[in-house]
Structures are given as C-alpha cells and as structure tokens.
C-alpha positions, -999 to 999 in steps of 0.1 A, spaced: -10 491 -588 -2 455 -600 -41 441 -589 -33 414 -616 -6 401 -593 -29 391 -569 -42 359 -561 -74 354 -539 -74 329 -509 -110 321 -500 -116 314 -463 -147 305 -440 -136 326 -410 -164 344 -390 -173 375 -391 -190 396 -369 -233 394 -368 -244 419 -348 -276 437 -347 -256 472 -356 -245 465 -391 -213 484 -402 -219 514 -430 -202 502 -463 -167 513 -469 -162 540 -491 -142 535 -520 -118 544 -543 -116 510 -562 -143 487 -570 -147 450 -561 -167 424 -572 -170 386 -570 -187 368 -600 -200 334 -613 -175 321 -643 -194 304 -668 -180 275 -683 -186 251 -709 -202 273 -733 -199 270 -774 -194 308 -775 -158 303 -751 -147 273 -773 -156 289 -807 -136 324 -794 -107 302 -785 -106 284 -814 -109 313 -833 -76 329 -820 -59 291 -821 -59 287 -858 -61 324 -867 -27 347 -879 -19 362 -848 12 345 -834 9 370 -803 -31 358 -794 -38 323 -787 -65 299 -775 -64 276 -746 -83 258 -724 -84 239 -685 -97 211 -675 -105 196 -640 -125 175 -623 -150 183 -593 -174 164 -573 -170 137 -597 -180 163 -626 -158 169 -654 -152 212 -660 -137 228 -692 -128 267 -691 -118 277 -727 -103 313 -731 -80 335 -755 -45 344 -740 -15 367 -747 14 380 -726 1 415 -729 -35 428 -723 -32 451 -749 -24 430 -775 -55 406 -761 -80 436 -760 -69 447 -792 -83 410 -806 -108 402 -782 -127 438 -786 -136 438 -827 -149 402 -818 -171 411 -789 -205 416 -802 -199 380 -824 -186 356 -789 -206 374 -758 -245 374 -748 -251 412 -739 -269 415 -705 -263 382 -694 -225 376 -695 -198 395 -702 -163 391 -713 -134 400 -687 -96 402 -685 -76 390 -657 -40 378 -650 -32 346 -647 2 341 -623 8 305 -613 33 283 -634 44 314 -663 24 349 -662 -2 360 -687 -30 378 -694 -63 358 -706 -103 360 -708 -128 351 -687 -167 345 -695 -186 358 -662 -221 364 -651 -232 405 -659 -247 403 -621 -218 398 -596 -224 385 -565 -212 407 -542 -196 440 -549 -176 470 -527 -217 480 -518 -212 448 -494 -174 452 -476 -181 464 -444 -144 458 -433 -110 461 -446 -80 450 -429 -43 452 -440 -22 419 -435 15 424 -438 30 404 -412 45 380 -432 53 397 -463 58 366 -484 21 362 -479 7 400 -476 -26 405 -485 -63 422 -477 -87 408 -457 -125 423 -468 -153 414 -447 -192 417 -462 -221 428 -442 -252 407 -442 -264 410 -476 -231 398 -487 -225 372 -462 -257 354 -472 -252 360 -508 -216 343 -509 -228 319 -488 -254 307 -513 -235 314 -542 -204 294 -528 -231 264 -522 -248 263 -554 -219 267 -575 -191 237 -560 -171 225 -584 -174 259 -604 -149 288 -605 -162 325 -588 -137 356 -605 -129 380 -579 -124 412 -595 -108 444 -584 -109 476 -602 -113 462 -635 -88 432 -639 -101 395 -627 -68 387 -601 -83 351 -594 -107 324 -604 -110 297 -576 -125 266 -580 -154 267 -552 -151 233 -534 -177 237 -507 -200 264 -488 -186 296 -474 -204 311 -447 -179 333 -427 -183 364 -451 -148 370 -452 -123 365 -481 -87 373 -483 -65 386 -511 -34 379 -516 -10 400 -535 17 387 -559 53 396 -568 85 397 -548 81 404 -511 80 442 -515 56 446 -542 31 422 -524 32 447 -499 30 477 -513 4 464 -538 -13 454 -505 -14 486 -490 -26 503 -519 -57 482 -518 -69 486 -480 -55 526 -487 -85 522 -513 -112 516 -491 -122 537 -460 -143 522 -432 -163 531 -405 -150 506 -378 
C-alpha cells in the first residue's frame, strides 16, 4: 500500500450526533492525528547535523510560513529513500528527541518533487482509529479518490479543540506508520470528519483508496 502517497484534505462537514453512538471500527491499520511541533533547537540542530555532515544521500532542510500574522519554521532531515533516512536518523535518536513527550516520525512528502523526511510530533495523538466511527470509500472521481473517516464524540470534540488551539500550526495525520500529510490548521474544525486523499496516477489513488476503507470494518 503506497499510504505515503496520500495527502489529507481537512474538511468541516457534519457529522452525525445522535444519542446512539456508533461502535468504533475495527481495524487492520492504525490511524492517528498529531500536533507537529515546531520551532524547536533539537529539529534545527538534527537538520543541521545532516546539512554539513558526509552523507550526500541525507540532508537537512527546512519551511517557513506565515500564519495569523506569526512567523513558523519546520526544520527536518530528508532523503529520497526511507531507508537510507532511518538508517541516519535512528543511531541519532536518543541525542535529537525528548522520550515521552515527542517523538520522531517519517512521512512522505509529494507536492513539488517526492521525498521522504522527519517530522517532530507530540507522543499523545489526538485522535486515533479508537475514535473513527465511520469509513466511507470515495472513488467517483478517481483523480481525486480518497477516504472519508468520521470520529465519534470523543474525537469530534477533541479535533475540534485541537484544530482551535493550534491555528497557524501543522497536525500529522498518520496512517499505519508513515505521516501522509502535515496541514497547516487555519481555523476550527467541528464537523468530525476528515478526508484522505490518495496520491499517484488515477489507478493507484484508487486502489490505494480501497485498501484503506478495506482496512477498517464498521458497524453502520
């Protein structure tokens, strides 16, 4: 399954409140949404580390934007394979990341040129595959085929605060273990439902799409 294809699309739609809550879907793969943390020392020294070190295959790099009038920085350590990234990133764990409090991460970045990079993220996540209540396939328009995942109310009211407190930050959405996506929250989310998009030509978004939903069973 290419999960690092994908890239999320986060939406406010409504989702259904009522006084019978859905069961949580069971599962095959695991999900997770979680606070990026940004501008720390630790991310820029790591980066700077694989900048100016001897491994032409392992770099650092960095992104900068600008939200509600706040400047952001995201420093991280990049290669075109995740092997090669782990195999630099992992002897240097212990030295770059804060055990218990936030973790390092690999995802996929696809936008202008594909790679694979880190990410620093909080250890708690903010909602996980304990809160989809729903799972719906979307693969009408392949060129846009993706997964809807709905949260019950635990989730809905955690997103919504998380997506409030943190505007102007990024939230990682995370499924099985690769970070697809790290959008830049630019206002409150209340809906409780999220979509994710799948990348690659027209077939492999769908297929890749299908996979997911196959991953997760639910009750409704």
């Amino acid at each position: 399954m290419k999960v690092g294809w994908a890239v999320v699309v986060v939406v406010g739609c409504e989702s259904s409140t009522g006084a019978n809550e859905p069961a949580p879907c069971k599962h095959t793969l695991s999900f997770a949404i979680e606070r990026v943390i940004e501008d720390r020392k630790e991310m820029v020294q790591m980066a700077q580390a694989a900048r100016y070190g001897r491994n032409g295959d392992v770099t650092g790099d960095h992104e900068t934007w600008t939200s509600h009038d706040e400047g952001h920085e995201d420093s991280f350590v990049r290669s075109d394979r995740r092997d090669t990234l782990a195999a630099w990133v992992e002897p240097r764990r212990a030295q770059f990341e804060q055990t218990g409090r936030v973790a390092i991460k690999y995802g996929e970045q696809e936008l202008r040129e594909r790679y694979w990079r880190t990410y620093y993220v909080a250890v708690k996540p903010i909602v996980t595959e304990q809160d989809v209540v729903e799972v719906e396939l979307d693969v009408a328009r392949p060129e846009r085929a993706g997964v809807w995942f709905t949260f019950g109310a635990r989730g809905r009211a955690a997103f919504a605060k998380a997506t409030e407190t943190v505007q102007g930050h990024k939230l990682a959405f995370e499924i099985g273990v690769v970070i697809t996506s790290a959008p830049i929250v630019e206002g409150a989310i209340e809906g409780g439902r999220v979509m994710v998009r799948t990348g690659g030509t027209p077939a492999e978004r769908v297929a890749d799409a299908k996979r997911i939903a196959a991953a997760f069973s639910c009750a409704n």
